[in-house]
N, C-alpha and C positions, 0 to 999 in steps of 0.2 A: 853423329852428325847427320841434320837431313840432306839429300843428294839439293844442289842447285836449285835445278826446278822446284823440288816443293819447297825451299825456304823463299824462293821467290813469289810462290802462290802462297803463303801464310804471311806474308808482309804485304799482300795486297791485300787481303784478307784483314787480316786487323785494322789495314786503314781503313777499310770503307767501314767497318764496327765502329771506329774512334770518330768515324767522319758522322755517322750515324749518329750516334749516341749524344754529339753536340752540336747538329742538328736539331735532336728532339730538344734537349737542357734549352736551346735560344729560343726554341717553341714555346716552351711550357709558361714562360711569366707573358707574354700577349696573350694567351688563350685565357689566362687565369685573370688577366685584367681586365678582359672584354665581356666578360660576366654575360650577365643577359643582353640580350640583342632585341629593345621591346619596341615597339609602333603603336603611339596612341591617335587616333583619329582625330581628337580635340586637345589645345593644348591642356587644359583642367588636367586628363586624365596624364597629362605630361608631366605637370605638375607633382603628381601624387608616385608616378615609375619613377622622379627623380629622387624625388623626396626619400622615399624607403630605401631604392635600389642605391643610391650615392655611386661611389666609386665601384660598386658592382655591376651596375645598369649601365647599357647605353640605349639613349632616350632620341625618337622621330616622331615628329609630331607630323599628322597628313591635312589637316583642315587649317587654312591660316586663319587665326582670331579674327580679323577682319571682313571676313566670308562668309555667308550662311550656309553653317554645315549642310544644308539640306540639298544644296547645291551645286556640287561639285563633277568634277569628271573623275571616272578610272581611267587617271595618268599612270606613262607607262613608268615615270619617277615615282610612284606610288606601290605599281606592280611589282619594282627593284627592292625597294626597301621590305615589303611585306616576303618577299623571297625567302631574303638573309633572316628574318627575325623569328626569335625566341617565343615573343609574347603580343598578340594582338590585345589590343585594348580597344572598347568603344561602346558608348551611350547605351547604342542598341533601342529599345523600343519603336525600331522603325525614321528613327532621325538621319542613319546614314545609308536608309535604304537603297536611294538611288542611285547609290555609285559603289557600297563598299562589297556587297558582293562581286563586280564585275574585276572590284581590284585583285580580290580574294581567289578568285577564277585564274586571274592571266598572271597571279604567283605562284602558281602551282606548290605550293607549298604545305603538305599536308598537318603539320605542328599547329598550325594556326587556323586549321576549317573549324567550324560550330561543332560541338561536342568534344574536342580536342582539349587538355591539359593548357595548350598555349592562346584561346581564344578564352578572354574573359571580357566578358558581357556585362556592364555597369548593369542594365537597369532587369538583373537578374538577381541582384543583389541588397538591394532594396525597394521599399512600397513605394510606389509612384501615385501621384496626386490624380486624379480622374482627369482626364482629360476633355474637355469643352467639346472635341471633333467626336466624343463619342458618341454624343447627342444626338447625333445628325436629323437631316442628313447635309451631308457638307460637301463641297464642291473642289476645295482646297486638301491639304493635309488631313490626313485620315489617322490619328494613331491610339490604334485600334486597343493598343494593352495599355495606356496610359499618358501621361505628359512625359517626352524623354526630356525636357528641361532641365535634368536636377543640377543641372551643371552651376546653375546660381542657388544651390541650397547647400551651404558651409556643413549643416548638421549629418545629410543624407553622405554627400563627401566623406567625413569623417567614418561615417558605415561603411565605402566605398573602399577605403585605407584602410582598413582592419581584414578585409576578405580580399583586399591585392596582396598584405605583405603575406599574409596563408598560403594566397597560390603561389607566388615569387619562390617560397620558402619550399612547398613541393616538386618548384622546377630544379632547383638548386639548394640540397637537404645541407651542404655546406654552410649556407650561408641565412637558415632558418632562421635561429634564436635574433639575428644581430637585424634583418628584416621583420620583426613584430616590433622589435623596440621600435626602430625608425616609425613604424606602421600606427602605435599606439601614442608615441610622440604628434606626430602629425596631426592625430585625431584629436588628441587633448589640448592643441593651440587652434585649428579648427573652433573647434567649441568654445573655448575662451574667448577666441575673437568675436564671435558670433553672439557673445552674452553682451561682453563691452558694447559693441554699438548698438543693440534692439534697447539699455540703457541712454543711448543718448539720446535715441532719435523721439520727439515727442511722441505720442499716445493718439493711438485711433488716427491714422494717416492712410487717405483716402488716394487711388494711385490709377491711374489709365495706360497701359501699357498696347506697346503695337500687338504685340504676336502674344503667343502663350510663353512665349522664353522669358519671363521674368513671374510666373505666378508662384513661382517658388518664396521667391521675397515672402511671403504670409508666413511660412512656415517659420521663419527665426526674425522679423523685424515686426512691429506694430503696426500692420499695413493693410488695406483692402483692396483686391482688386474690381474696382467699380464698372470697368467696360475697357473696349478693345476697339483700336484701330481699325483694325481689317473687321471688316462682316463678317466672316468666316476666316479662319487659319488658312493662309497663303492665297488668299484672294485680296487683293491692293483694297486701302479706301477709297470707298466711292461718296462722293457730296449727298448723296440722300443717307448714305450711313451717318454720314460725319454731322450733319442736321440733328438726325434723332440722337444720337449722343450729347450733344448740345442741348437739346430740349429737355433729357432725361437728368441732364448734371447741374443747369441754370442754377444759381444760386447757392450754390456747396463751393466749396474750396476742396483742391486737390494739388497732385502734380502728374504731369505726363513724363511718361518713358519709355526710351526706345532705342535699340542697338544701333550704333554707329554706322553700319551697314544700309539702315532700313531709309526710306526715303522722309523727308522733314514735311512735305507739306499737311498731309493730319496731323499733326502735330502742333504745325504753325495754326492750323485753323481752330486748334481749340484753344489754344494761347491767344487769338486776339476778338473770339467768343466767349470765353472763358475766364479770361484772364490769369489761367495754371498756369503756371511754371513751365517751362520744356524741359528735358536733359535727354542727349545722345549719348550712349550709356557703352567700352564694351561689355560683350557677354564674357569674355574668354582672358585669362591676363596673355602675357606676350609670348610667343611659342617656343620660347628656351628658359620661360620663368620656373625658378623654384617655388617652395613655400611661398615665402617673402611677394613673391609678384599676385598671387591669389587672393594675400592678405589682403591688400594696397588694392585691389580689387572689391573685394566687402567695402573696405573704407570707401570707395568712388559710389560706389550704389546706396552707400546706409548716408552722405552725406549730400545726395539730391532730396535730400525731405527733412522739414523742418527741424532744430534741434530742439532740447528742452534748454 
């Protein structure tokens, strides 16, 4: 028999073991549910952390679709969430220049800096279209390594989803095999969709857009971009622009388009010198959309231009 004292010290003993131990057991399914912890800057690349990740992922989108990424602040609700997370996502090419390092900074969060396993950089991972500002010289937006646009190109996307569920799968070797499928699924409705409507929409459609955020349209719809709003990227229109545009389009047929965001009167002015169509377009589906919301997205853009 042990004396008093020590059977009363090995009864305390084993509780805080027993209290311990299921402790951890009440831990281990929230840790195991909360999976990845990812921050996409735009919803698009929201879309695609959901899509793969499912009930593995949890998804923060930083830019609200109705805003121009380009212009935003590093909010300290930004700095919070980039903190806690697993996996940075974003555009990159210079589109979130103006704010998302400052975010990146005041999260101190080393998982997530440039060069890190948890910072993935879209327009690192596929070809990017020349960008117009490279030309210069330009007064407005400058980017420098390309169009960060691709956010309205379904097909470059689909590239986009193939090299997230790869790294998803390197953050969490768990759960590899079951993020390519997700990964390879995505891409192949992606592309499916993207065949369906460049089918609908008539043949050789001639298109005036504000900014460079939409010259991706050429790459999967039947479309030309003929001239631009702004004189330069992120410089407003101005009435002697909007003149020679008129002068340069008189007599063709087209439609004009332009992000919800952007302001309507170029646009008004070439609808009633022109007589083009208008549509205020978004760029982004809605910032907790899955697949589904991005699809429904292609369908809004592919069906402002004529059908066959």
């Amino acid at each position: 028999m042990f004396p008093r004292k020590t059977r009363r010290h090995l009864t305390r003993t084993f509780a805080a073991v027993v209290a311990a131990t299921l402790l951890t057991l009440a831990l281990l399914p929230a840790q195991a549910a909360a999976g990845l912890n990812i921050v996409a800057t735009t919803s698009s690349l929201g879309v695609l952390a959901r899509e793969i990740g499912a009930d593995q992922a949890e998804v923060r989108v930083l830019a609200p679709p109705d805003r121009d990424a380009h212009y935003l602040d590093a909010r300290p609700s930004f700095m919070a969430a980039l903190r806690r997370a697993d996996m940075l996502l974003e555009l990159g090419a210079g589109l979130e220049e103006g704010w998302l390092p400052a975010a990146q900074r005041g999260a101190n969060n080393r998982a997530i800096n440039s060069g890190q396993p948890g910072h993935f950089r879209g327009a690192d991972q596929v070809e990017l279209r020349r960008s117009i500002t490279m030309d210069g010289p330009n007064m407005g937006h400058v980017h420098a390594e390309g169009n960060p646009h691709f956010n309205s190109d379904p097909l470059r996307l689909a590239e986009l989803a193939l090299a997230l569920g790869q790294r998803m799968g390197e953050l969490r070797p768990e759960h590899a095999d079951t993020f390519m499928e997700r990964a390879e699924h995505t891409a192949e409705r992606l592309r499916a969709h993207a065949e369906a409507l460049a089918e609908q929409v008539a043949p050789d459609q001639r298109i005036v857009v504000y900014h460079e955020d939409l010259d991706y349209l050429e790459e999967w719809l039947p479309v030309e971009v003929v001239g631009y709003l702004e004189p330069a990227p992120g410089i407003p229109p101005t009435a002697r622009h909007l003149r020679r545009l008129v002068g340069d389009l008189e007599g063709t047929e087209g439609t004009v388009l332009y992000a919800e965001f952007q302001p309507p009167r170029g646009a008004e002015f070439l609808e009633r010198n022109l007589g083009w169509p208008t549509h205020a377009v978004p760029l982004d589906p809605p910032a907790d959309a899955g697949l589904d919301g991005y699809l429904e997205l292609m369908s809004t853009w592919a069906q402002t231009l004529p059908q066959r």
